[in-house]
C-alpha positions in Angstrom: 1.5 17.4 11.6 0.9 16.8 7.9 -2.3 15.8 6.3 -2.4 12.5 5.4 -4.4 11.4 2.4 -5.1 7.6 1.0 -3.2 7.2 -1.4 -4.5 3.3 -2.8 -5.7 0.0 -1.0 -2.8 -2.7 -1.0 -3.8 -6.1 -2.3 -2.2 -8.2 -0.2 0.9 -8.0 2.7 3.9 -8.6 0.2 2.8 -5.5 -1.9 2.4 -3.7 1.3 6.4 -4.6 2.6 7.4 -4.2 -0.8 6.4 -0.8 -1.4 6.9 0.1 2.5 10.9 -0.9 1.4 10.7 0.9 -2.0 8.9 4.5 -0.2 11.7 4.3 2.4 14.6 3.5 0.6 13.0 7.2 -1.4 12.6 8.7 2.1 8.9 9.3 1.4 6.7 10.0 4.5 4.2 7.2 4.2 1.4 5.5 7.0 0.0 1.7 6.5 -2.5 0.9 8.2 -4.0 -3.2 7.7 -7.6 -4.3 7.4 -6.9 -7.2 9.9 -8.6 -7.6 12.7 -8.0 -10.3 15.1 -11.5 -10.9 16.5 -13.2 -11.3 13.1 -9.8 -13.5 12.1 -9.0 -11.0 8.8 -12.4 -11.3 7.7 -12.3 -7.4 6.4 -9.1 -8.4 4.6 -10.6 -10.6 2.3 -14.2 -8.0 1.5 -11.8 -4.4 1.7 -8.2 -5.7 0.7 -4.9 -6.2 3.0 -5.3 -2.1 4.1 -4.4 1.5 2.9 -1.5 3.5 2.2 -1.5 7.1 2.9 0.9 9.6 2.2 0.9 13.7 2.0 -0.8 14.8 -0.9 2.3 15.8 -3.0 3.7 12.1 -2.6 0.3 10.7 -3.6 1.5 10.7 -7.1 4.7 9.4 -6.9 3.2 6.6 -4.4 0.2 5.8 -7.1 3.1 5.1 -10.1 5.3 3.3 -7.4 2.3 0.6 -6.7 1.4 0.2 -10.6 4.9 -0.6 -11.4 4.7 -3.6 -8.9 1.5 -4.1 -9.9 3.0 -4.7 -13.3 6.1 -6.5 -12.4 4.0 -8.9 -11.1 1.2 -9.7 -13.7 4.2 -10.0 -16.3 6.0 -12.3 -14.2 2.9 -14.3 -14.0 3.0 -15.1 -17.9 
């Protein structure tokens, strides 16, 4: 079994389906793994973020460029 290594937190749960489509569609091994917890009612979402992706370390790059191209999609379609 591979190593798995964090590759970034996710800010919320449309970033994480987004990117979860985007590292598919590229056939990247990937993990996510949410913050929420149903007895504290998401509670660590909202002090940690919506979770973590990991990947393999030589997808960690690709995956980091990936999520700050969304990121930027997103603040320029906010102006």
């Amino acid at each position: 079994m591979e190593d798995y290594k964090k590759a970034a937190t996710l800010e919320n749960e449309f970033e994480a389906q987004l990117l979860e489509s985007i590292l598919l569609e590229r056939n990247i091994p990937h993990r996510l793994r949410s913050y929420h917890d149903t007895a504290f009612d998401g509670l660590f979402q909202t002090q940690k973020g919506w979770g973590i992706i990991s990947a393999p370390e030589e997808h960690l790059k690709e995956i980091k460029e990936v999520i700050s191209d969304l990121r930027k999609w997103d603040a320029d379609s906010l102006t």
